[in-house]
LOPA-659894 format. One line per 3 residues: number of its first residue (from 0); for each residue x, y, z of N, C-alpha, C. Coordinates in nm, 3 decimals, always signed. Example, Ala and Ser with C-alpha at 12.3 -4.5 7.8 and 13.67 -1.06 7.14 Angstrom:
BEGIN
0) +1.319/-0.569/+0.780/+1.230/-0.450/+0.780/+1.320/-0.330/+0.780 | +1.285/-0.225/+0.708/+1.367/-0.106/+0.714/+1.290/+0.003/+0.787
***
This chain:
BEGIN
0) +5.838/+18.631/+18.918/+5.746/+18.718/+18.988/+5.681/+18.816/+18.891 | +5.549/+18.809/+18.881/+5.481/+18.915/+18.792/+5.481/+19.059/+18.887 | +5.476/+19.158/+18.813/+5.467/+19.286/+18.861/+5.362/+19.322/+18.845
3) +5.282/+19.425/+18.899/+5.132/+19.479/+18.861/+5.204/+19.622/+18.808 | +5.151/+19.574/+18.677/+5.152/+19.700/+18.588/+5.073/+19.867/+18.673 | +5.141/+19.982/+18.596/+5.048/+20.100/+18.645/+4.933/+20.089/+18.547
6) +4.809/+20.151/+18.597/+4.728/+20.128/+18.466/+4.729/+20.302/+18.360 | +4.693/+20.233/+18.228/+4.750/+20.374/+18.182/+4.590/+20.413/+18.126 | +4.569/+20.504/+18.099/+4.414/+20.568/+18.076/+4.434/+20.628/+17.962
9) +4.406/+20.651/+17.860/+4.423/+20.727/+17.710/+4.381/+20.874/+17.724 | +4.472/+20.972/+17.669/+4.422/+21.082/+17.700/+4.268/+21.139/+17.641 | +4.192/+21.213/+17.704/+4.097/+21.253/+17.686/+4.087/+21.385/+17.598
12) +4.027/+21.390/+17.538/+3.987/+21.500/+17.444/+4.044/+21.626/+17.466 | +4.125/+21.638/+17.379/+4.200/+21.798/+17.396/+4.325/+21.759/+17.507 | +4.384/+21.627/+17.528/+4.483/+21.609/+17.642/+4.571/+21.574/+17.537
15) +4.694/+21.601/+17.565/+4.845/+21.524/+17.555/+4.888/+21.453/+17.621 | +4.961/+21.352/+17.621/+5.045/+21.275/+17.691/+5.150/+21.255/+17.628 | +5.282/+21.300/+17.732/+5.452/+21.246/+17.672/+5.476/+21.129/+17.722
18) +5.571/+21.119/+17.647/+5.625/+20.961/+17.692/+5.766/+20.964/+17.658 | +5.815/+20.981/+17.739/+6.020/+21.010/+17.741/+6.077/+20.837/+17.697 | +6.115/+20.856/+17.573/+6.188/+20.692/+17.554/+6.345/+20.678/+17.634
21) +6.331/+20.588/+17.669/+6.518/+20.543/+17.727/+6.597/+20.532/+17.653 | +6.559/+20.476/+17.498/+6.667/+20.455/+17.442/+6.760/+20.550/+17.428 | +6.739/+20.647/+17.452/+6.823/+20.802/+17.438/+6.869/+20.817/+17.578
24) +6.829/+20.765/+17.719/+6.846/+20.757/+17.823/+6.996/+20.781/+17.868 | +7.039/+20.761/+17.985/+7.168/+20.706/+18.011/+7.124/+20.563/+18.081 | +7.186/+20.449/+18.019/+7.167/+20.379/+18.092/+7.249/+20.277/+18.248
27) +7.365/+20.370/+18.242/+7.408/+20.352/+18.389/+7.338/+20.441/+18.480 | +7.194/+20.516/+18.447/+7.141/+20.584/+18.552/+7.031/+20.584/+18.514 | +6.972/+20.455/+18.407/+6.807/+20.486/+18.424/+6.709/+20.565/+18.499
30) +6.758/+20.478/+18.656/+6.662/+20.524/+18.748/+6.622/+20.693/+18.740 | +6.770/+20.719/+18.774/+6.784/+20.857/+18.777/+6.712/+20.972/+18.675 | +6.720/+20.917/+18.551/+6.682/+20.968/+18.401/+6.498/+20.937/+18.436
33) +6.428/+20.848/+18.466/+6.334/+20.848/+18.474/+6.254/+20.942/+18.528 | +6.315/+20.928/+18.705/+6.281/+21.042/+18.779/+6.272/+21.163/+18.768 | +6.335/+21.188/+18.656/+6.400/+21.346/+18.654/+6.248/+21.375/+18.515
36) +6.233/+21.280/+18.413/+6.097/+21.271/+18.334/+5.976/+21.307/+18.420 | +5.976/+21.236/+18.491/+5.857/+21.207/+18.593/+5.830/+21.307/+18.644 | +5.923/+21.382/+18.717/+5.894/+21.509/+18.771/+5.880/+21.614/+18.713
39) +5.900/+21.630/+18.587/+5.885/+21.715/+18.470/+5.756/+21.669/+18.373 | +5.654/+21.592/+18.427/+5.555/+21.563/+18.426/+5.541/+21.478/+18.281 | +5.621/+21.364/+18.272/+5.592/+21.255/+18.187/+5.468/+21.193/+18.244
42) +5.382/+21.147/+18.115/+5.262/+21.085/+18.155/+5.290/+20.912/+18.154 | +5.399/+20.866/+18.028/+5.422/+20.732/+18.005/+5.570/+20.729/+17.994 | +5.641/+20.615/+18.006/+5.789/+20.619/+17.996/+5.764/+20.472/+17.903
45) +5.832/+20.552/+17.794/+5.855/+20.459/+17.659/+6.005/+20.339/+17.619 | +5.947/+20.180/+17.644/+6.039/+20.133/+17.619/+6.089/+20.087/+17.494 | +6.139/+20.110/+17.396/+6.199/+20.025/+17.292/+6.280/+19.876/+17.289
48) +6.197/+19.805/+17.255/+6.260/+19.650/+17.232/+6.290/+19.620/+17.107 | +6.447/+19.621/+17.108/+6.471/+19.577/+16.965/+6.543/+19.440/+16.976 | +6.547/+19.341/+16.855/+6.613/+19.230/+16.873/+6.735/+19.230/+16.808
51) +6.796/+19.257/+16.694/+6.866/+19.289/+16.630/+6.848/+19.236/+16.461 | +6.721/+19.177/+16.464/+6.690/+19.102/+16.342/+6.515/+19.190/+16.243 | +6.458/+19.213/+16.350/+6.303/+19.291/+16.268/+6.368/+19.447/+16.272
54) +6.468/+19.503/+16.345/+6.544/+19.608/+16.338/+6.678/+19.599/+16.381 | +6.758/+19.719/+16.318/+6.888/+19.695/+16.316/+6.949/+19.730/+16.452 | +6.965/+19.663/+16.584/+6.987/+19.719/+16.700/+6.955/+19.606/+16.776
57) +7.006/+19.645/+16.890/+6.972/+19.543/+16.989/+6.957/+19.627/+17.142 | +6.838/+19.613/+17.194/+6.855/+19.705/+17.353/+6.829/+19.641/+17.446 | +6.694/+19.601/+17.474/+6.686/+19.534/+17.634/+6.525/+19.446/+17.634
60) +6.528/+19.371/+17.738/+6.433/+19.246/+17.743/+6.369/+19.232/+17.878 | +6.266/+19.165/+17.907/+6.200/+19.176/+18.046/+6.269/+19.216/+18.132 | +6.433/+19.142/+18.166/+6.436/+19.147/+18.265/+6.488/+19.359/+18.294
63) +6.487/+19.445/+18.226/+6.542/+19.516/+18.263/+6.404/+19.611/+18.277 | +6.310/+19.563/+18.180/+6.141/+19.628/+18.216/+6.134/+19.573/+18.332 | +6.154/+19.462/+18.430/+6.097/+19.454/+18.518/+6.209/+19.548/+18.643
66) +6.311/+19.591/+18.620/+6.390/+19.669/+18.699/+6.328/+19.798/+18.658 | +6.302/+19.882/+18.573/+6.225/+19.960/+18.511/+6.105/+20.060/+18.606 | +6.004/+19.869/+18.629/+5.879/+19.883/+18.697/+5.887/+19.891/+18.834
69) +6.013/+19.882/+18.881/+5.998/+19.894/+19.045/+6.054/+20.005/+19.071 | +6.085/+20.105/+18.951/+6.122/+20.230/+18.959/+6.085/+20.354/+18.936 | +6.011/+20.346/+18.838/+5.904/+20.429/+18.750/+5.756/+20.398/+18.802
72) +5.714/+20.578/+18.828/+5.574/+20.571/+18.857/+5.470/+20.570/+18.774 | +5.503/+20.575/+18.638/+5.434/+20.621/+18.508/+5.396/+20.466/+18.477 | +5.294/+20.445/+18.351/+5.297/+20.362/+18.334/+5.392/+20.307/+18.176
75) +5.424/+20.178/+18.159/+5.544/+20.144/+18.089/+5.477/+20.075/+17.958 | +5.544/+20.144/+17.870/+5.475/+20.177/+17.689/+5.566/+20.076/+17.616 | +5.571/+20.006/+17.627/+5.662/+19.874/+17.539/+5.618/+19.861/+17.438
78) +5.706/+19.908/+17.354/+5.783/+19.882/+17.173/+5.850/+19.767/+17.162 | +5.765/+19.668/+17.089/+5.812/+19.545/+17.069/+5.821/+19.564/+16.924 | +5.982/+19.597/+16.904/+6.051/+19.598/+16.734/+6.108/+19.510/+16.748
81) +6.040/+19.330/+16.717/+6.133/+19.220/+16.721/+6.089/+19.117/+16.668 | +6.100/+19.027/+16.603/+6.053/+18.930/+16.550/+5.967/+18.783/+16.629 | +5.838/+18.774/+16.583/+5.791/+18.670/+16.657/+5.739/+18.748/+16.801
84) +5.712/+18.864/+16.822/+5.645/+18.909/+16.929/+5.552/+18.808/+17.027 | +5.476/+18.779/+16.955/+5.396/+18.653/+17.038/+5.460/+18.580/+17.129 | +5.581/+18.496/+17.117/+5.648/+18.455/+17.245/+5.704/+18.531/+17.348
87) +5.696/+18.659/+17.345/+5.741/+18.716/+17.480/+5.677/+18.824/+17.511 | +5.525/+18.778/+17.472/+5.466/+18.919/+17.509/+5.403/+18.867/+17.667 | +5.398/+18.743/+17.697/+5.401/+18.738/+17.803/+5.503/+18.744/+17.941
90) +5.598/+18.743/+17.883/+5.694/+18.806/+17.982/+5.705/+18.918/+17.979 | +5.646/+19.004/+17.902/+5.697/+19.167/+17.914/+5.558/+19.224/+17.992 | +5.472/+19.117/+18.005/+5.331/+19.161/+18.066/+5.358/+19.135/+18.248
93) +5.439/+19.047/+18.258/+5.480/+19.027/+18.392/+5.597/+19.077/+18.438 | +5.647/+19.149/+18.329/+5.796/+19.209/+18.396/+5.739/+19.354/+18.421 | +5.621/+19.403/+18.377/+5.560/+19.507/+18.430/+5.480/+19.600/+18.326
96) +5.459/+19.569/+18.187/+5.445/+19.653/+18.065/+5.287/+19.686/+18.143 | +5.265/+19.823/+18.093/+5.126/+19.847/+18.102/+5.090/+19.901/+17.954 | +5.150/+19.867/+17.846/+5.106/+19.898/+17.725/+5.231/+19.785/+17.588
99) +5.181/+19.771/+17.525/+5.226/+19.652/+17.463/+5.147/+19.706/+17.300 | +5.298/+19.763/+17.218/+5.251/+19.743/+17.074/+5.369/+19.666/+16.984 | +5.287/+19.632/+16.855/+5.342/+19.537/+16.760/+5.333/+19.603/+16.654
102) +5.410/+19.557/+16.584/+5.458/+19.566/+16.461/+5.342/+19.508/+16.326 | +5.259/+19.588/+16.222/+5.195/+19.501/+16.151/+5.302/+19.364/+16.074 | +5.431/+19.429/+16.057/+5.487/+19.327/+15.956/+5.533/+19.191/+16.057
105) +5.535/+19.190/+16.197/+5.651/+19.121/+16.290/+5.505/+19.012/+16.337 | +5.367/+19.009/+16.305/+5.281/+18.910/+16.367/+5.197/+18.848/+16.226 | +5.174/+18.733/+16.179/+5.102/+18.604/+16.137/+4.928/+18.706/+16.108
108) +4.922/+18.714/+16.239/+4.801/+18.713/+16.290/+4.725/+18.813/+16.415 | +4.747/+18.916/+16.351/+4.757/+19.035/+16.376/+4.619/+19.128/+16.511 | +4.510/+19.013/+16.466/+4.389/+19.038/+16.533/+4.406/+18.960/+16.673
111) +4.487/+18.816/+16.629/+4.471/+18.731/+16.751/+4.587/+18.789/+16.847 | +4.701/+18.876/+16.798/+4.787/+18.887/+16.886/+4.700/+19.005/+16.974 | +4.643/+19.123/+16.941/+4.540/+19.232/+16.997/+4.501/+19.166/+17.108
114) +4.441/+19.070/+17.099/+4.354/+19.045/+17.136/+4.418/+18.921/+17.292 | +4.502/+18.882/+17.276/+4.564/+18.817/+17.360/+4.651/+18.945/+17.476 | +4.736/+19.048/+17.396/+4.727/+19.147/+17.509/+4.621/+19.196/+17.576
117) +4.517/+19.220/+17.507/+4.423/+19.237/+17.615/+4.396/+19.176/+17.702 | +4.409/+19.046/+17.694/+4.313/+18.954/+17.761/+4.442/+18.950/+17.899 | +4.562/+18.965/+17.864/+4.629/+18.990/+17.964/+4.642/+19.119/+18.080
120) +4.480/+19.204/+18.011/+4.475/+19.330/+18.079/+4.574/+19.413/+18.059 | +4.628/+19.416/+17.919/+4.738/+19.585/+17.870/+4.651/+19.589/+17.752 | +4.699/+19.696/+17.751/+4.609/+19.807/+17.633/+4.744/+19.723/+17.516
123) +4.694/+19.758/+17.422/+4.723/+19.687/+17.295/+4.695/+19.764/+17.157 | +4.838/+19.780/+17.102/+4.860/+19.884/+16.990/+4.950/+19.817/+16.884 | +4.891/+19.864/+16.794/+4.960/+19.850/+16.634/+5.043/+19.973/+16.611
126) +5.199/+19.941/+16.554/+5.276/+20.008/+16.516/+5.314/+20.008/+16.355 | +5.314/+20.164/+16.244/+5.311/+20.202/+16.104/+5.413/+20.178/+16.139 | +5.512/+20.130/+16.014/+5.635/+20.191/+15.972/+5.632/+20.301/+15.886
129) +5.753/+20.354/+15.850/+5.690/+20.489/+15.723/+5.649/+20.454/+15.637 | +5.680/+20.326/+15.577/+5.631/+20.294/+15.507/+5.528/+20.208/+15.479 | +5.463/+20.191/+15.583/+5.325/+20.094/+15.621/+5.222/+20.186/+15.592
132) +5.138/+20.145/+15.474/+4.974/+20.270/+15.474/+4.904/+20.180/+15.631 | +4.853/+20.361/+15.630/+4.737/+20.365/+15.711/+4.587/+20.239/+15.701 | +4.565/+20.172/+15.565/+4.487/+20.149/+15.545/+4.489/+19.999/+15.608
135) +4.626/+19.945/+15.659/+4.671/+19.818/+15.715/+4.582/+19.851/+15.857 | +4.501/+19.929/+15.894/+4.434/+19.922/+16.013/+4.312/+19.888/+16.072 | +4.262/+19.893/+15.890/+4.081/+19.862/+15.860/+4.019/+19.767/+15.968
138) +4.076/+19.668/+15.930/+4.055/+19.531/+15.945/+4.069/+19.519/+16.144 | +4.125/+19.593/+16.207/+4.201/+19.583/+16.309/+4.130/+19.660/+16.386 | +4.064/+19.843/+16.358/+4.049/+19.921/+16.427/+3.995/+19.917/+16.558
141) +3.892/+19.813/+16.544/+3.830/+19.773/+16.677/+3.832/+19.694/+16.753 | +3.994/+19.647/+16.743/+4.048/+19.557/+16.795/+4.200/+19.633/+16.879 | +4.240/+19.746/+16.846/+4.337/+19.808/+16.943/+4.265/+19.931/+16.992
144) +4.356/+19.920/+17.120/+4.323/+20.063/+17.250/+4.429/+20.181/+17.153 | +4.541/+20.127/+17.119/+4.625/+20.287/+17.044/+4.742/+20.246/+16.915 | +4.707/+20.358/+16.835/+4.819/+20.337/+16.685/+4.929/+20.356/+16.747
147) +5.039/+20.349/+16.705/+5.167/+20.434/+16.691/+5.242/+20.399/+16.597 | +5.235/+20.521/+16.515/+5.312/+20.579/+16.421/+5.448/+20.623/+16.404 | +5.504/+20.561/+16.319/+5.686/+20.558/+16.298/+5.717/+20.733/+16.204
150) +5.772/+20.809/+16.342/+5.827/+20.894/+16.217/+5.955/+20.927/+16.175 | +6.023/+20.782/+16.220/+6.132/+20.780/+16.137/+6.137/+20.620/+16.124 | +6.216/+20.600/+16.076/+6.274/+20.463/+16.015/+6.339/+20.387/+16.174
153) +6.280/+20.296/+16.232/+6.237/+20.220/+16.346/+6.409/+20.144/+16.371 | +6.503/+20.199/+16.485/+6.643/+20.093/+16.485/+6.740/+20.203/+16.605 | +6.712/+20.315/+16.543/+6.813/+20.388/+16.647/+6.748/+20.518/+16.667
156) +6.769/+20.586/+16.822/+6.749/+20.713/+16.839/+6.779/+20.863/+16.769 | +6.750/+20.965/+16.773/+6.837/+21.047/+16.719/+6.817/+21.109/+16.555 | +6.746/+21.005/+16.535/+6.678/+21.048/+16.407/+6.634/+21.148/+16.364
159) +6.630/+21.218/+16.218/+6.510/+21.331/+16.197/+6.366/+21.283/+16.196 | +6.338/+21.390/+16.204/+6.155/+21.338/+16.186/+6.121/+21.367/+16.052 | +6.043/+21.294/+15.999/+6.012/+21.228/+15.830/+5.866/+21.354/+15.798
162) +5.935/+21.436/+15.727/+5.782/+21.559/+15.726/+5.669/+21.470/+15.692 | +5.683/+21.421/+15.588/+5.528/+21.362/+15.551/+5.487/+21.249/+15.657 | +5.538/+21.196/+15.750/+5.459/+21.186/+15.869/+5.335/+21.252/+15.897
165) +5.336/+21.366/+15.937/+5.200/+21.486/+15.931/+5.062/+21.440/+15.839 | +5.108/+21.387/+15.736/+5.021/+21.324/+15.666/+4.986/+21.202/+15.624 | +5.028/+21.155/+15.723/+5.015/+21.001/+15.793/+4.940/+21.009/+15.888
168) +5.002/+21.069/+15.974/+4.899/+21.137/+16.074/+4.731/+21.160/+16.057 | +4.740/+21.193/+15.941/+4.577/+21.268/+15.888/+4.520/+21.117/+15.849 | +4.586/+21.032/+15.783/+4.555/+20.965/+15.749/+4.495/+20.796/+15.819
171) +4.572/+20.827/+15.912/+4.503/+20.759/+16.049/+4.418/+20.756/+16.064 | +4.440/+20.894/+16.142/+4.333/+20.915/+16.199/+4.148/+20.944/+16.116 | +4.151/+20.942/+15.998/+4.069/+20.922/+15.902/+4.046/+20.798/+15.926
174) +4.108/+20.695/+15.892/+4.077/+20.544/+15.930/+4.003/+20.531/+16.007 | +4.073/+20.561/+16.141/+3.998/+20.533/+16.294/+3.844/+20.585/+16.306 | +3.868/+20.734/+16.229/+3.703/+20.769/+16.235/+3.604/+20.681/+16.124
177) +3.640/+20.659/+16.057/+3.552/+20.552/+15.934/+3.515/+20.422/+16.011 | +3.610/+20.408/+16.110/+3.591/+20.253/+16.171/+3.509/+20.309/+16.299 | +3.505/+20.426/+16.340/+3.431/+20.437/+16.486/+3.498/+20.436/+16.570
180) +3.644/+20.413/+16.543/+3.717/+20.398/+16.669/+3.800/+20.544/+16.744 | +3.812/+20.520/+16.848/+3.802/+20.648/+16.880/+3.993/+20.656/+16.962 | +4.060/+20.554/+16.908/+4.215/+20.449/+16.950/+4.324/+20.632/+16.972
183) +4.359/+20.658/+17.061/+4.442/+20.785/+17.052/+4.592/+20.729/+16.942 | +4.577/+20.845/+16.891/+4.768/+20.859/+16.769/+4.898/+20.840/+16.884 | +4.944/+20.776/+16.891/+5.093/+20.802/+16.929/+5.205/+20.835/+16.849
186) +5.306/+20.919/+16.832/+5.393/+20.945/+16.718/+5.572/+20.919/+16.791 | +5.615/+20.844/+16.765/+5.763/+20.819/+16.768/+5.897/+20.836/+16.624 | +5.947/+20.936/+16.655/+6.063/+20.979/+16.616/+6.105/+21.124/+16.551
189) +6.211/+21.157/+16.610/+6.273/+21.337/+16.611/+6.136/+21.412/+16.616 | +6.093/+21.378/+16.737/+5.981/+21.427/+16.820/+6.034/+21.556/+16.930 | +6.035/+21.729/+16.916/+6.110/+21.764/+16.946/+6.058/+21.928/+16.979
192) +6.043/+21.994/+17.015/+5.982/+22.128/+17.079/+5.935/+22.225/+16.914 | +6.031/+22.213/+16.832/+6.039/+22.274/+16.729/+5.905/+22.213/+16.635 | +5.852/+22.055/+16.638/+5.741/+21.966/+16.546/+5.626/+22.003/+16.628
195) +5.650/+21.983/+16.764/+5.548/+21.922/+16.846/+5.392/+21.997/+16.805 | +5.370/+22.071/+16.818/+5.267/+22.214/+16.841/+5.180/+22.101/+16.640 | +5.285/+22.134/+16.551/+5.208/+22.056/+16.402/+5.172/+21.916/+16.398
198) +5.260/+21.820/+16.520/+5.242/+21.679/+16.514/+5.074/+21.676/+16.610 | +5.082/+21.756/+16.679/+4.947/+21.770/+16.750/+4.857/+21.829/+16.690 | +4.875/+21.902/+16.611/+4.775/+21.940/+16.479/+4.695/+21.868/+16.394
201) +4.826/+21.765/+16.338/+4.776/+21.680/+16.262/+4.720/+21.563/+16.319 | +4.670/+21.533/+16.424/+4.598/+21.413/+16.540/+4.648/+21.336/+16.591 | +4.780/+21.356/+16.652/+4.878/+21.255/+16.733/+4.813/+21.308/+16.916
204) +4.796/+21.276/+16.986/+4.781/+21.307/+17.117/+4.916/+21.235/+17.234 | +5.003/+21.125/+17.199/+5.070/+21.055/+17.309/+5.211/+21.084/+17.196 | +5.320/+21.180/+17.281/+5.428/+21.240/+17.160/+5.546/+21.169/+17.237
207) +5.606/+21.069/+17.198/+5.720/+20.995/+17.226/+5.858/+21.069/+17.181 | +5.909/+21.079/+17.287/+6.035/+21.185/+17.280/+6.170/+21.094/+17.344 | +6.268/+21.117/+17.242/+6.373/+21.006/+17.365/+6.521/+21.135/+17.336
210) +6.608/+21.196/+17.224/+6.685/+21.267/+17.222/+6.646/+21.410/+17.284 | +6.536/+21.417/+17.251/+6.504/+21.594/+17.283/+6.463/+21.629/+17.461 | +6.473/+21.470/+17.495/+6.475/+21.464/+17.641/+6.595/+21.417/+17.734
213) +6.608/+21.332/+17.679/+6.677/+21.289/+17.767/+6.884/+21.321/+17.663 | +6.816/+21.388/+17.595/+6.983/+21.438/+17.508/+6.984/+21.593/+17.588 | +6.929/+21.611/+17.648/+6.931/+21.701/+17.677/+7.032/+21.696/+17.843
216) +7.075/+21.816/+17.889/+7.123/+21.834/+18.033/+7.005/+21.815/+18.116 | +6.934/+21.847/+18.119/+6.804/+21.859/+18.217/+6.696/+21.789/+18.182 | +6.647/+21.666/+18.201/+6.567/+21.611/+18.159/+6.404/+21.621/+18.185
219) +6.423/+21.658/+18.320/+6.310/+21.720/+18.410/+6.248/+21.861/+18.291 | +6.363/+21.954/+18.325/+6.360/+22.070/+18.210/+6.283/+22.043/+18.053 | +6.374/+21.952/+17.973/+6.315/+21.914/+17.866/+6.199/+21.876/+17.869
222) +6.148/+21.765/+17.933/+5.983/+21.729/+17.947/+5.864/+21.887/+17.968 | +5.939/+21.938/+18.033/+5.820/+22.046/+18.067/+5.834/+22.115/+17.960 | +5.933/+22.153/+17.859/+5.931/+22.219/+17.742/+5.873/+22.183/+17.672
225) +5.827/+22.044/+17.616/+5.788/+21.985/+17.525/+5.662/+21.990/+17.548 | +5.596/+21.980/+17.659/+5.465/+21.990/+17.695/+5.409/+22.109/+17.657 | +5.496/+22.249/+17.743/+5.452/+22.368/+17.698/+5.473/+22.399/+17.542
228) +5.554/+22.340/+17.454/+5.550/+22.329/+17.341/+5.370/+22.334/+17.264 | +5.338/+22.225/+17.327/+5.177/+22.219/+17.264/+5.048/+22.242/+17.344 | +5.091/+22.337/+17.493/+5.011/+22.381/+17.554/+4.888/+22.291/+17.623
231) +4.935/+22.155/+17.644/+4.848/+22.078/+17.649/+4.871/+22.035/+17.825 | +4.755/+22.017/+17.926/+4.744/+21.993/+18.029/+4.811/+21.844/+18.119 | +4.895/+21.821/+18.169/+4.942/+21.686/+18.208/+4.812/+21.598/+18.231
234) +4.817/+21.444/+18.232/+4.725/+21.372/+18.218/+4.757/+21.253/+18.315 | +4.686/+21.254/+18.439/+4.694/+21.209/+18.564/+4.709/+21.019/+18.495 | +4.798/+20.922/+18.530/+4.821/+20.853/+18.508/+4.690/+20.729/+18.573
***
């Protein structure tokens, strides 16, 4: 059974959008952990797919995005950290993803995979590692709806955040403007009340948070901190 994705809209000029990851979740109470995001005004709820081979970890696969999607009102940001993406990006499109990014190092063929999420109607994003230049995007820019940027080393939650990120950041988003593209920054890792306010400085707009939310007692609580962190207006899904 395919699910109808939520549709997700890119924030608009001068907007933020959070996106609470699970992997930091509890996961004998997803549901619960979601809700509690949601109402603390998450705009996207961020999934991490790892396989245990393109990163060191292993978490979860359609079938638990599609338990996910009959739970969550936000729309669902799938991190495909796994090898060979192409074979299951159609199941993660019917288990409910309304956003679908890849890895430059994990696809052959990097334009045709873009371009096949779209055609499945999800927005479609390229993911840096830290150590991936910015300049791996040239070729691509007008071919994805959104970047997202690694600011830590891509496998487990909990991480610090990598300072010179910030200038990765700049460096993006330089790209994107040389190409015309106008693709919003997403930034994932030790994403956290204390960065947020400089990661939005430096041109990230969609701030993926999974310890500083959901490590937290109050998850509801945390989301609204992080927001007021960078003073930025919730962004109607």
């Amino acid at each position: 059974m395919t699910i109808r994705p939520t549709l997700w809209r890119p924030p608009a000029q001068g907007q933020i959008q959070i996106a609470p990851s699970i992997l930091s979740a509890d996961f004998s109470a997803l549901a619960r952990d979601i809700e509690a995001a949601e109402h603390g005004g998450a705009d996207l709820i961020h999934v991490d797919v790892m396989d245990g081979h393109f990163v060191p970890n292993i978490t979860i696969g359609p079938p638990v995005v599609r338990a996910i999607a009959r739970v969550a009102t936000k729309p669902l940001d799938v991190h495909l950290m796994i090898e060979e993406p192409d074979r299951y990006i159609e199941d993660f499109a019917r288990a409910g993803a309304s956003m679908i990014s890849v890895h430059v190092e994990a696809v052959p063929h990097l334009q045709r995979t873009l371009g096949f999420i779209r055609k499945l109607g999800l927005s479609a994003g390229v993911v840096l590692n830290p150590s991936t230049p910015a300049v791996m995007l040239e070729d691509v820019a007008g071919d994805l709806d959104f970047v997202l940027v690694m600011s830590v080393n891509p496998g487990f939650g909990g991480q610090a955040f990598i300072p010179h990120s910030l200038d990765k950041l700049r460096r993006v988003r330089d790209v994107l403007t040389r190409a015309r593209s106008t693709a919003p920054i997403e930034i994932d890792g030790g994403v956290d009340t204390a960065n947020a306010a400089a990661i939005v400085a430096a041109g990230a707009s969609i701030l993926v948070a999974g310890n500083a939310i959901f490590g937290s007692p109050d998850p509801e609580a945390a989301t609204r901190a992080l927001r007021a962190a960078v003073a930025g207006p919730a962004t109607a899904a």
